[in-house]
C-alpha positions as CSV (number, residue, x, y, z in Angstrom):
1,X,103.0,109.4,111.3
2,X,106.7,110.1,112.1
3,X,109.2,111.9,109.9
4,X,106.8,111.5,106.7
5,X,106.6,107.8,107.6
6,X,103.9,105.4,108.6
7,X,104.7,103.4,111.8
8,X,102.9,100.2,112.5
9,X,102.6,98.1,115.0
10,X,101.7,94.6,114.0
11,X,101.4,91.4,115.9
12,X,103.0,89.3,112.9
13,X,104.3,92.4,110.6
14,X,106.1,89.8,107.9
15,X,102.9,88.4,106.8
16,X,100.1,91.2,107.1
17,X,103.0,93.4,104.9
18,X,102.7,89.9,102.5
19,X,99.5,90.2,102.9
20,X,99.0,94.4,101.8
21,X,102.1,93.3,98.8
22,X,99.6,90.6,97.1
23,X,96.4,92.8,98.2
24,X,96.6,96.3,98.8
25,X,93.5,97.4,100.8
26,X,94.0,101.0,100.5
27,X,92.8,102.5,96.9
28,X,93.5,106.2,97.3
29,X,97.2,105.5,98.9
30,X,100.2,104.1,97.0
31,X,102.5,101.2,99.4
32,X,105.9,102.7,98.2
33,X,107.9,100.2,100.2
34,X,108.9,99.4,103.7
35,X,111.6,99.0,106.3
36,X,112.3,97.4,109.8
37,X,113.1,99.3,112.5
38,X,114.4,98.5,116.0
39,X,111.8,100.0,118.3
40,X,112.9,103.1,120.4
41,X,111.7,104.2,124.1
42,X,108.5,106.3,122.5
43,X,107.4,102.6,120.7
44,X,107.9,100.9,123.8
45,X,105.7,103.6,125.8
46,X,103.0,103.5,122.9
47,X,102.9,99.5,123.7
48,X,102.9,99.7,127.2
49,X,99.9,102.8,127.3
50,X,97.6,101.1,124.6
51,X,97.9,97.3,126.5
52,X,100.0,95.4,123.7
53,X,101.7,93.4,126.1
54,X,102.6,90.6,123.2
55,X,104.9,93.2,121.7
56,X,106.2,94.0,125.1
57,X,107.2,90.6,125.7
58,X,109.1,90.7,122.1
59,X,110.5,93.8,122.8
60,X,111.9,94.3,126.8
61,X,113.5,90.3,127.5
C-alpha cells in the first residue's frame, strides 16, 4: 500500500486488470478504478530484491 493506493506488480497488468473488471475475485473489497504509473527507483529495487527479472528487463533497457 502506498499513499492509500494498491500497487501491483503484474507480469501482463492489461489483461489480469480485464480479467478482475469481468470477475472481481475479492468480495469484501470494492475495485474503484485504476491507473498506470511509470515505475520509480523503490519499484525497480522491489523487482530486483524479490527476483522479477521479466519486469526488470521491461523496465531498465
Amino acid at each position: 500500500m502506498r499513499s492509500g493506493s494498491l500497487r501491483l506488480y503484474a507480469a501482463e497488468p492489461e489483461k489480469l486488470m480485464a480479467r478482475w473488471r469481468e470477475n472481481w475475485p475479492f468480495p469484501d473489497l470494492r475495485l474503484l478504478g485504476e491507473r498506470w504509473v511509470d515505475p520509480d527507483m523503490e519499484d525497480v529495487f522491489t523487482a530486483y530484491s524479490q527476483g522479477y527479472d521479466g519486469v526488470l528487463k521491461k523496465l531498465v533497457p
